[in-house]
C-alpha positions in Angstrom: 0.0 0.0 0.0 1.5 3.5 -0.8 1.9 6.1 1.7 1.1 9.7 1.8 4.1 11.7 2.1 3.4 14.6 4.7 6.5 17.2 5.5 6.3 18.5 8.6 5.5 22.5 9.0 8.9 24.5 8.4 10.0 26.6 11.0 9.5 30.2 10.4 12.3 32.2 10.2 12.4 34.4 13.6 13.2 30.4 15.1 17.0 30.6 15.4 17.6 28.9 18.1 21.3 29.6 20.2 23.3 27.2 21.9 26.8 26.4 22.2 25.7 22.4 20.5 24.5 25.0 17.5 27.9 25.7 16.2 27.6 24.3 12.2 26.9 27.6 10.0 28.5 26.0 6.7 25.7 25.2 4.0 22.9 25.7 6.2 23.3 22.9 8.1 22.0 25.3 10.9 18.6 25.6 9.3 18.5 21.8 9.2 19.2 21.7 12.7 16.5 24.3 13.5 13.7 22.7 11.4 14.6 19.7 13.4 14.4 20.9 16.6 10.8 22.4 15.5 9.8 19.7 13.8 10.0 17.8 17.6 8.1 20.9 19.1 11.4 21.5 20.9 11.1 25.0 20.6 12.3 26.9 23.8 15.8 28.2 24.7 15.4 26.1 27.7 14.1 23.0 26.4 16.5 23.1 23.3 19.6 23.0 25.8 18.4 20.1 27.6 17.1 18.1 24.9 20.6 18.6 23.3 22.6 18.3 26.7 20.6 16.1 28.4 21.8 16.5 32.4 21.8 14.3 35.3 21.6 16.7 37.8 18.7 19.1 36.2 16.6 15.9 34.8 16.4 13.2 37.1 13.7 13.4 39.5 14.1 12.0 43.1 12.1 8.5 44.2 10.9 10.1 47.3 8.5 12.2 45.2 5.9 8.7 44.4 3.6 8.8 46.7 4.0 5.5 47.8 7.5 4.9 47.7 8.4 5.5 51.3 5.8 2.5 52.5 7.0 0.0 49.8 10.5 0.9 51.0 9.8 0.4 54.8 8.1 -3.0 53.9 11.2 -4.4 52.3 13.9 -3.3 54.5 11.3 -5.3 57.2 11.0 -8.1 54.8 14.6 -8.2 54.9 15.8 -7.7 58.3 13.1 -10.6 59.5 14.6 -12.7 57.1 11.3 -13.4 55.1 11.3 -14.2 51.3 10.4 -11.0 48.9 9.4 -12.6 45.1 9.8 -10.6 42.5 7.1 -11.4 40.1 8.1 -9.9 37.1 6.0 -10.3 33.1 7.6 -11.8 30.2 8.7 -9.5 27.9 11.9 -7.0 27.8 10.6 -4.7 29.8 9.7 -6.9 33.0 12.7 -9.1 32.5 14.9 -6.5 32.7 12.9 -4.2 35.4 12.8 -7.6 37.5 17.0 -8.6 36.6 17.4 -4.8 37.9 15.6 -5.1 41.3 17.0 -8.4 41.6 20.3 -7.0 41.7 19.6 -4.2 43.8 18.0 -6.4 46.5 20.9 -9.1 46.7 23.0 -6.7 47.0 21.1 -4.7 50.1 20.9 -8.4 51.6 24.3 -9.0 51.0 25.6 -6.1 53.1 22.8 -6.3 55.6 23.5 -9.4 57.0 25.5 -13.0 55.7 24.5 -15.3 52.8 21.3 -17.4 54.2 21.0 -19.7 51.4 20.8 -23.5 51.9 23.7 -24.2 49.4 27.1 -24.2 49.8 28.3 -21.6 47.3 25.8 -18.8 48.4 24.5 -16.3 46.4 26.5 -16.9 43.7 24.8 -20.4 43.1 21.7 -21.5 42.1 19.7 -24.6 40.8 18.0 -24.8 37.5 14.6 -23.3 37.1 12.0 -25.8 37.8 9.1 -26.1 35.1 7.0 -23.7 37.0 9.0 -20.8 36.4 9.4 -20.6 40.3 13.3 -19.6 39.9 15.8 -19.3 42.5 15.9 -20.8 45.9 17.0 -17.9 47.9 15.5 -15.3 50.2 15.5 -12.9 47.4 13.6 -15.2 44.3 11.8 -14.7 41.4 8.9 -15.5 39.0 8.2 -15.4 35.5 5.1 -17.0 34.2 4.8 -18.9 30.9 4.1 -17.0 28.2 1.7 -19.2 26.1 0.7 -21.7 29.3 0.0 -18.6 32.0 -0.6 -15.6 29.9 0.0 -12.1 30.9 0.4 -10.6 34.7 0.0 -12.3 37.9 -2.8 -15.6 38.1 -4.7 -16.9 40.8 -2.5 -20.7 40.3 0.7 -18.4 41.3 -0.7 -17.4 44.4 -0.6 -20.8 46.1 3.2 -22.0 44.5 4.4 -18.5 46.1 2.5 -19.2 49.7 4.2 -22.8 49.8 8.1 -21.7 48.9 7.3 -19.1 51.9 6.4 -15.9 49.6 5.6 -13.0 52.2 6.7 -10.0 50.0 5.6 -10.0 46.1 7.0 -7.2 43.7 5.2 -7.3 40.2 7.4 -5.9 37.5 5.3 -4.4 34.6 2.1 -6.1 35.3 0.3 -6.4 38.6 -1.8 -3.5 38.5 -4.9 -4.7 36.7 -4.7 -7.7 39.0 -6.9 -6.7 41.6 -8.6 -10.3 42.6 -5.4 -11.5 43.0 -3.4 -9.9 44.8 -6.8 -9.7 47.0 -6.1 -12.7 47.6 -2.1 -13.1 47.6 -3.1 -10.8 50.9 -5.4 -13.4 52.5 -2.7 -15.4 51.7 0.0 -13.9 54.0 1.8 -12.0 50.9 2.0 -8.0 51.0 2.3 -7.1 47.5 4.4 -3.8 45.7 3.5 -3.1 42.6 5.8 -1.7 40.1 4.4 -1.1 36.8 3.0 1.5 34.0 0.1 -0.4 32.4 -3.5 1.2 32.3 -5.6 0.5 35.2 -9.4 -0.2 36.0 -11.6 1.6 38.1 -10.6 -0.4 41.1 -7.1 -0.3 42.4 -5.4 -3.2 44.2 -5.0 -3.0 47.6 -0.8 -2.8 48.2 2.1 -0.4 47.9 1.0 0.7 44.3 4.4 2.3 42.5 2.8 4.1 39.0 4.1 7.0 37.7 0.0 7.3 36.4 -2.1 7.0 38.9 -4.8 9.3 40.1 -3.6 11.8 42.0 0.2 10.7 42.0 2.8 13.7 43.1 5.4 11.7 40.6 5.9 14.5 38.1 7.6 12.6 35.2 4.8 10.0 33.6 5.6 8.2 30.5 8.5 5.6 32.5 8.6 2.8 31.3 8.4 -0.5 34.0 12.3 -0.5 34.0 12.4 3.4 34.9 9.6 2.6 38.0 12.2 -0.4 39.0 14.7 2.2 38.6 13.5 4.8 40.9 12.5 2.1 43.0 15.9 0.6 43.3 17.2 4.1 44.2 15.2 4.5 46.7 15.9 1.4 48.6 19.9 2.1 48.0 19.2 5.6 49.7 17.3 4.0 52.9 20.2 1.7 52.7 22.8 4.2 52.8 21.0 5.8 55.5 21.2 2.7 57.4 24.7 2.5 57.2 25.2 -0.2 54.8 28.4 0.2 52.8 27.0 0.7 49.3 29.6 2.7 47.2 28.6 6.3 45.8 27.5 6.1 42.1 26.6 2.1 42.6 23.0 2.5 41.2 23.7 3.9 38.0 25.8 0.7 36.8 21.7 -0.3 36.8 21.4 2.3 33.9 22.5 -0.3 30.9 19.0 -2.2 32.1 17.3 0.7 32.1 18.4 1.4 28.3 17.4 -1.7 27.3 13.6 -1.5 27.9 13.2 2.1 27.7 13.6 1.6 24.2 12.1 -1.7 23.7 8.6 -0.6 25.4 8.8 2.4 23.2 7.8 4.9 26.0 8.5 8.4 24.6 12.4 10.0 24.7 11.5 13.1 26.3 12.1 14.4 29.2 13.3 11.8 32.2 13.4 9.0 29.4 15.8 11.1 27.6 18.3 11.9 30.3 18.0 8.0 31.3 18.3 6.9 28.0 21.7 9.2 27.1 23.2 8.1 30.5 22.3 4.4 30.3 23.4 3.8 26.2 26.7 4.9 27.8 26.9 2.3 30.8 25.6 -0.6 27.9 28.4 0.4 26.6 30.7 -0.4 29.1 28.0 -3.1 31.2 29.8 -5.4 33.7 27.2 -7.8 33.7 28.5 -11.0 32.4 25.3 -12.5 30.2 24.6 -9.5 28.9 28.3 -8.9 27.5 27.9 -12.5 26.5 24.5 -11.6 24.6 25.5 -7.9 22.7 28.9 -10.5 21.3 26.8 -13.4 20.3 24.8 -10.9 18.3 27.9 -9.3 16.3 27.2 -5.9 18.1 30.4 -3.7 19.0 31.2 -2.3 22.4 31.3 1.2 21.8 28.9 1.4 19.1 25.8 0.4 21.6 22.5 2.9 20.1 18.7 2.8 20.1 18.9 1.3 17.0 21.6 -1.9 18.7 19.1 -2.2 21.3 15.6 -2.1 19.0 17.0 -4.3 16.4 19.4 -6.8 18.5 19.2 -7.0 21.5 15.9 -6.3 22.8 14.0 -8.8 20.1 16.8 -11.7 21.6 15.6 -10.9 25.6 11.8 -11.0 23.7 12.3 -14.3 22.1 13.0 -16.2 24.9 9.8 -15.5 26.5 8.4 -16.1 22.9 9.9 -19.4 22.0 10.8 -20.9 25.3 10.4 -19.4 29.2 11.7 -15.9 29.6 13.2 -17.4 32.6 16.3 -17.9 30.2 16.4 -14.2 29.8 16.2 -13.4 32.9 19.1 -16.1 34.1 21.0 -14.6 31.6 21.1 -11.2 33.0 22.0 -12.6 36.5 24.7 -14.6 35.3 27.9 -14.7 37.3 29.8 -16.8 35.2 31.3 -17.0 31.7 30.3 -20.5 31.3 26.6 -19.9 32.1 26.8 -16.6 30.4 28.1 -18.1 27.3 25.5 -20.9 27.3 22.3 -18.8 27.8 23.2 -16.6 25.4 23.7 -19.1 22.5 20.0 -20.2 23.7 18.8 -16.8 23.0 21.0 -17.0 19.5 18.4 -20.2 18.8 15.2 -18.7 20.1 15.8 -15.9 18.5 16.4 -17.2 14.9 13.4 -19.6 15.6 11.1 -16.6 16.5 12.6 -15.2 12.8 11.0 -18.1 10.7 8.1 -18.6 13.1 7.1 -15.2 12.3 8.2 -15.6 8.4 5.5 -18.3 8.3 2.7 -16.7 9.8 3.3 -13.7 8.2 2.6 -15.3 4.7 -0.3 -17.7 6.1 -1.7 -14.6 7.5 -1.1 -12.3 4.2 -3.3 -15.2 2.8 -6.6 -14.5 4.6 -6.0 -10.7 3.7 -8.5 -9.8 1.0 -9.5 -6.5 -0.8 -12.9 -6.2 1.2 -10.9 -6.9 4.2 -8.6 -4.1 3.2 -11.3 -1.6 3.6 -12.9 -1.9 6.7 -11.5 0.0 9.6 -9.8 -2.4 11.8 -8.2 -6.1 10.7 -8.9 -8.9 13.0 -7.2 -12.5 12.3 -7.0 -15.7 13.7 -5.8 -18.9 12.9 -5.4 -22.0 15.5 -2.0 -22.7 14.5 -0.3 -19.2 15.2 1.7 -19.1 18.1 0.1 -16.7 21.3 3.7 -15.4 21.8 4.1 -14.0 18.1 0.6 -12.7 17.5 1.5 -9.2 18.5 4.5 -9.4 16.1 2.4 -9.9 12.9 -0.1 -7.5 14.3 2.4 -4.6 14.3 3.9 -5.6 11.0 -0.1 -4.8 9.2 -0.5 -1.5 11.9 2.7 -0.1 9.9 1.9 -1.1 6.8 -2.6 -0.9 6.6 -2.7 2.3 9.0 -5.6 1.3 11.1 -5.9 -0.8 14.8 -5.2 -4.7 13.8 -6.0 -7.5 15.9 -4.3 -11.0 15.9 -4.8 -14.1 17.8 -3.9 -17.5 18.2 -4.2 -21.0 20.0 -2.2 -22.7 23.1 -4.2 -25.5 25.0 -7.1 -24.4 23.7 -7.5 -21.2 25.1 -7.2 -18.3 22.3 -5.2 -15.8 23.0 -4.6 -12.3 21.0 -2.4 -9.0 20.9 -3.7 -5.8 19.5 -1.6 -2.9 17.4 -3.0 0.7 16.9 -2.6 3.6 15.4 -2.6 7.0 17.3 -5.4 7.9 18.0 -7.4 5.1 18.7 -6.7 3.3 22.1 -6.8 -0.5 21.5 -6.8 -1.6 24.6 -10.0 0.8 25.6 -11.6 -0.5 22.5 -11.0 -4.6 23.2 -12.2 -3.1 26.9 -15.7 -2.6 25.6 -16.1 -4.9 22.6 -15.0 -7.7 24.4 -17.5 -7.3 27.7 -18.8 -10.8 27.5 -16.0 -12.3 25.9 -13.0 -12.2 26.7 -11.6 -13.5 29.4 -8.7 -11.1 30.3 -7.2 -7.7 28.8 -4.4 -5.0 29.5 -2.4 -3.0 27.7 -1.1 0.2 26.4 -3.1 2.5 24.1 -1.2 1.5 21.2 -0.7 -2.5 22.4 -2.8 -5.2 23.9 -3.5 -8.3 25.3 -6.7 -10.7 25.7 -7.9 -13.6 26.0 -11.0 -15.8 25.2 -12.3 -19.5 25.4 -14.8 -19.4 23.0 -14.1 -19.8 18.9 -17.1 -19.1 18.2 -17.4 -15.9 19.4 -14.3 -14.5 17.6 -16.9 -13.5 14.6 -19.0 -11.1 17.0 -15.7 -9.7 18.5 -14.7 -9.1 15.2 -17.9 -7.6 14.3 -18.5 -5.3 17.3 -14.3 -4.0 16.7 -14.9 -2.6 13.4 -17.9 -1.0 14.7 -16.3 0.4 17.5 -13.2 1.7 15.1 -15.8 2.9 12.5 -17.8 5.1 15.1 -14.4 6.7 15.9 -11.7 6.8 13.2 -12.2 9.1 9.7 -10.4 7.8 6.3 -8.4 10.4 6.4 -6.6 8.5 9.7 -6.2 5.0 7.9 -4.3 6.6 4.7 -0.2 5.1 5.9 1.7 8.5 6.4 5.1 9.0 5.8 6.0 11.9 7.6 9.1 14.0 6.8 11.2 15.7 9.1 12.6 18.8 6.6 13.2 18.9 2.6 16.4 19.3 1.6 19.2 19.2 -1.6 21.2 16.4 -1.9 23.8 18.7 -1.8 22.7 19.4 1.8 24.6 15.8 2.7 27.7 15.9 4.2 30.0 15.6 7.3 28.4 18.8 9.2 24.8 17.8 8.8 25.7 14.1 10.3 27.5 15.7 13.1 24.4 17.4 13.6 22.1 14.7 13.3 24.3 12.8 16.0 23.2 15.8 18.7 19.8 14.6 18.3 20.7 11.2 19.7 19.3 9.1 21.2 16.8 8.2 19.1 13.1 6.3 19.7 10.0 7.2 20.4 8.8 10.1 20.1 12.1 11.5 18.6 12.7 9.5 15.7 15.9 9.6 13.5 15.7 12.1 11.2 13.7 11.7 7.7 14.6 13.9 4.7 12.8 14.4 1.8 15.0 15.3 -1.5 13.3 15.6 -5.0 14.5 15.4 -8.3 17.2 13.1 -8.1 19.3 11.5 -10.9 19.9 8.2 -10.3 23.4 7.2 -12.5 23.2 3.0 -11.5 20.7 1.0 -10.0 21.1 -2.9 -9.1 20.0 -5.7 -6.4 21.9 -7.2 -3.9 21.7 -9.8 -0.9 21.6 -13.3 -1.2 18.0 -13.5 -2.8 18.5 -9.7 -4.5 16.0 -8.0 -1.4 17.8 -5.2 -1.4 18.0 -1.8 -3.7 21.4 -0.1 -4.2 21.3 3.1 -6.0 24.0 6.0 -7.1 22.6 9.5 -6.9 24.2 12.6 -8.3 24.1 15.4 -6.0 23.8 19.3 -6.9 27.3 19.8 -6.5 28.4 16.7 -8.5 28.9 14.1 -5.7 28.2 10.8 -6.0 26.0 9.7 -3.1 24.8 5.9 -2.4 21.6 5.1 -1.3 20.0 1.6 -0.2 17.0 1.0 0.1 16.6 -2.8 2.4 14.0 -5.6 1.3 13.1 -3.6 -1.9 14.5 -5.0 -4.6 11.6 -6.2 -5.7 10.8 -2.1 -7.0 14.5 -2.2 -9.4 11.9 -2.2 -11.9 10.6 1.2 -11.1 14.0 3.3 -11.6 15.2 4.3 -14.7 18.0 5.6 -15.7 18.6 9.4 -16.2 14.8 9.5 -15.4 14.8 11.7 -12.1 13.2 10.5 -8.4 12.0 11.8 -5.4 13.5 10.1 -2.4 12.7 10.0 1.0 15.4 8.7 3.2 17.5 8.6 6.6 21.5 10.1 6.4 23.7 7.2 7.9 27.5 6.9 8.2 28.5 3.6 6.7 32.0 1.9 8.5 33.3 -0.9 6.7 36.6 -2.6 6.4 38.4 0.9 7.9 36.3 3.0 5.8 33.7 5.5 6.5 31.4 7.1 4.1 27.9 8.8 4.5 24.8 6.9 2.5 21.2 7.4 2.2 18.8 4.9 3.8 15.7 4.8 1.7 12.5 4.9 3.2 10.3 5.3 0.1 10.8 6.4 -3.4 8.7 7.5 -6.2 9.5 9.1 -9.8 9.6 13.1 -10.2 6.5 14.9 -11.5 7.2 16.1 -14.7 
């Protein structure tokens, strides 16, 4: 389906924003930098020096200021001290994994300055036993849970409750799930187990009873509120290293922030917005990634190919976040999670080739469904306003995959679901706009079974087949009440049009100031028309790809790629001009560097 291309407002001319970052005045790679900085609505002095300089000092807001906080802290420093067991219950995907790894790690090492190693084995802390099949993890005072993907489902379960009272459970800490889980941690309380919940979901009208840690809640004093669960785990873990410094324990000054490379990890992955507190996080944690001492994940970013050093949004989106994912998706994110906690090369070296394998399976799994869901795809089904498919055969842990895949490319909510043990189970995409999760909320009353989510992202659950017709039904209703044409047209939108010319050293330099890139700040798109194209050919091992040579204003000879499109050689023409649309990259191989054009669409010139 062809996009729209939509270039974004240009800044008007009074906008000349001063910093010291602002220092490029050769050709008018200033203007580029200002239409950039407009184009994010980053538009006062103020805001323009701290979106450029992001600072530790001016952007990080203090734990204390959750309302909650100081209980949640008080009831783990007694949990500890009385020698009880604290579970840390955390979901399946990146975002839990590493929001639980991170207040794993902060807890074991409170414990371990608090009082001596009280595990039953030999080698303390530093030695475990294998997961059992129940996802029950570690025996230790300080344990964890992850629950089965396709055999559990999403957030915490009535079953769990019971398996947590029997190992001794009398402190629970849900990690990105927990707070739509009302009946159950009701009763996880009549149960013995006091429960903190750390998390960033949407919530119902009712609110569990516990020590309730979201940056959204009604009437919280928190003043930063697009974390993601990693950043709550974060300020929670900060807090409970202050109280522990203020107790006297002998944690050294700066210890917390070697927690930052988790904290990069997911806030990317969960694709919260870069702004404000995630920005500051993000800059500070890409650079402790970059440098992480944790064993597994050193083991991971190498099996991957990745370069210490080199460590970006994009390393993160495209590497090594989809590897944490696919272990929950393939296998038991338990493996993830291990891997994060390794402590030695051995078992650092062998989860992490597991993660290699989950991840490649998850690759053709996904391949597969893609086509067999391409199949049931039909020109009617093209035009109604939201897409729901389901196929018994499709993998739960994937469904949301494929869903985002047709969001980007169809422009309007899409719904897929699957089968596990006969239970169907389904993730929603959206578009913005439309909240999905609102929307499967109240077309699914009487249906399904379970749902949470984002706005954008959703999960459900039904038992019935036969009413996956009616849901259907009642969804593109609901969409059709609330979404105009003009919001299901696919929308390319460009940062700034600009000559060919225009790319060069300078403007990358400048490009790099916007880093780092995500949500909600995007790497740059440029829009340059009229371009004559000098060669065009294929390349990959199948010929998926598009290589072109442009000839700039000046005479320059600039390459552009354009991945998994080689299919479109067929369009280009030599000395016939185009219009290209496209992201500036710097391009290192075998000592060299060069600067390239990524294409993100093309088209041929008006005439």
């Amino acid at each position: 389906m062809k996009k729209r291309w939509h270039i974004a407002d240009g800044c008007p001319s009074e906008f000349a924003p001063t910093s010291p970052n602002l220092s490029f005045e050769r050709r008018g790679v200033d203007q580029v930098v200002a239409q950039l900085l407009w184009a994010r609505n980053v538009r006062e002095p103020d805001d323009i020096a701290t979106f450029l300089d992001p600072s530790w000092e001016t952007g990080i807001h203090e734990p204390s200021q959750f309302r909650q906080m100081a209980g949640a802290v008080d009831r783990v420093f007694q949990a500890l001290e009385r020698h009880e067991r604290i579970t840390v219950h955390g979901d399946y995907d990146a975002d839990g994994i590493t929001g639980s790894a991170l207040l794993i790690t902060a807890l074991r090492e409170i414990e371990r300055r608090l009082q001596p190693p009280r595990s039953p084995l030999s080698g303390g802390w530093s030695a475990y036993p294998p997961p059992d099949k129940e996802g029950l993890g570690e025996v230790s005072l300080i344990d964890f849970y992850i629950p089965h993907r396709d055999k559990e489902g999403y957030g915490l379960h009535r079953e769990t409750v019971p398996k947590l009272q029997a190992r001794g459970t009398t402190v629970m800490i849900t990690v990105d799930c927990g707070i739509a889980c009302v009946e159950e941690i009701a009763l996880a309380r009549l149960t013995g187990i006091d429960t903190i919940v750390v998390d960033h979901h949407q919530f119902g009208e009712t609110l569990p009873v516990g020590h309730l840690i979201h940056p959204g809640l009604p009437e919280e004093t928190y003043p930063f509120k697009y974390l993601a669960a990693v950043g709550v785990a974060y300020k929670f873990a900060c807090a409970l290293i202050e109280e522990a410094r203020r107790r006297t324990l002998d944690i050294p000054a700066g210890w917390e922030k070697w927690l930052l490379d988790l904290v990069a990890i997911a806030t990317v992955t969960d694709m919260v917005p870069l702004i404000g507190e995630n920005r500051v996080l993000e800059t500070y944690g890409l650079r402790v990634l970059n440098k992480t001492r944790r064993i597994g994940l050193r083991a991971l970013i190498e099996s991957a190919g990745l370069t210490f050093g080199d460590l970006d949004t994009e390393s993160v989106g495209f590497a090594i976040g989809p590897r944490l994912n696919a272990a929950g998706r393939m296998d038991h994110a338990e493996l993830a999670l291990r891997l994060l906690l390794a402590e030695n090369d051995e078992e650092a070296r062998l989860l992490a080739q597991e993660l290699e394998r989950c991840n490649r399976e998850r690759q053709d799994a996904v391949r597969q469904m893609m086509s067999e869901a391409e199949g049931q795809l039909t020109g009617d089904s093209l035009q109604l306003t939201a897409i729901i498919l389901w196929n018994r055969k499709w993998s739960p842990s994937l469904v949301g995959l494929v869903a985002g895949r047709f969001v980007d490319r169809f422009a309007r909510p899409v719904v897929v679901v699957g089968q596990h043990a006969g239970k169907w189970i389904g993730s929603g995409r959206s578009i913005n706009g439309y909240n999905i999760t609102e929307a499967m909320r109240e077309t699914g009353e009487g249906i399904l079974t379970r749902v949470g989510g984002h706005p954008q992202a959703c999960g459900f659950a039904l038992e019935d087949e036969g009413q996956l017709t009616l849901l259907q039904e009642r969804l593109i209703n609901h969409a059709s009440a609330r979404l105009s044409p003009e919001q299901m047209i696919p929308t390319l939108e460009i940062d700034a049009e600009i000559p060919l010319a225009s790319i060069n050293e300078d403007l990358m330099q400048a490009i790099d100031q916007l880093e780092p890139f995500g949500e909600g700040n995007r790497r740059p798109v440029f829009l340059s028309s009229r371009c004559s194209v000098t060669s065009a050919d294929t390349m990959g091992a199948t010929k998926q790809h598009l290589r072109l040579t442009l000839v700039a204003e000046d005479g320059r000879r600039i390459k552009a790629v354009a991945f998994k499109n080689g299919s479109r050689r067929e369009e280009i023409t030599i000395g016939s001009p185009i219009d290209i649309v496209y992201h500036v990259t710097r391009n290192d191989w075998n000592g060299r560097s060069s600067i390239e054009c990524h294409l993100v669409d093309f088209r041929l010139s008006a005439i």
